[in-house]
C-alpha positions in Angstrom: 105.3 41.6 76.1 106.0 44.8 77.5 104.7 48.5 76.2 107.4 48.6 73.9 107.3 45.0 72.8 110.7 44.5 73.7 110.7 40.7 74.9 113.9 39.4 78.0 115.1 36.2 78.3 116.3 34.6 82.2 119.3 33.7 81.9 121.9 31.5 84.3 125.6 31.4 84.9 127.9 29.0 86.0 127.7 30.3 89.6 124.0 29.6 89.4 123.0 33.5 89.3 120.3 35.0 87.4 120.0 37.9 85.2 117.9 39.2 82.4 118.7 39.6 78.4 117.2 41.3 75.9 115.7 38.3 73.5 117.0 40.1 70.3 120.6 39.7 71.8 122.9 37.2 71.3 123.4 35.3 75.4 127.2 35.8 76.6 129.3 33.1 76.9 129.2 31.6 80.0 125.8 32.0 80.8 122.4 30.1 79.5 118.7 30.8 78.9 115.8 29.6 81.0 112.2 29.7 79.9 110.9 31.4 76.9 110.9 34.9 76.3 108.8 37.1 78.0 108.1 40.6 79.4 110.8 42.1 81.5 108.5 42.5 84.5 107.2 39.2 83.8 111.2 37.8 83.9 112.2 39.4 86.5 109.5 37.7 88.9 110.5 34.6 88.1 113.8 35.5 88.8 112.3 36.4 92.5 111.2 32.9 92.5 114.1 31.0 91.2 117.0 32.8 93.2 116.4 32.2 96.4 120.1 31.9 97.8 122.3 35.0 96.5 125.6 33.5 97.1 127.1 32.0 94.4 127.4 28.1 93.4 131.0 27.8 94.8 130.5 29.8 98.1 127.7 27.7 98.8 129.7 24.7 98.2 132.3 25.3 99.9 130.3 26.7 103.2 128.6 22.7 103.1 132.3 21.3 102.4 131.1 19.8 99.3 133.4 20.2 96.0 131.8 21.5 93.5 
């Protein structure tokens, strides 16, 4: 947890990109949680881990010529 005990979740859209969300907050449609909740610093690493390719799903796709 962070100094102000505020607690993020990772979460994921359909175009495979990451962003963080306060735990207390209903997730947006369209996108979906990884992971537990956890300290924003601590969520946002993981994020550095997980997201290695920036472009999204279909722009990837599309560069291999696979549909998507």
């Amino acid at each position: 947890m962070s100094d102000t005990g505020e607690t993020y979740l990772i979460v994921r859209n359909d175009e495979e990109q990451y962003s963080i969300w306060r735990s207390d907050r209903e997730v947006p449609a369209g996108w979906t949680t990884i992971g537990k909740p956890a300290a924003r610093e601590e969520c946002l690493a993981r994020i550095g881990e997980l997201w290695t390719d920036m472009r999204p799903a279909s722009l990837r796709a599309a560069m291999n010529g696979t549909p998507r």
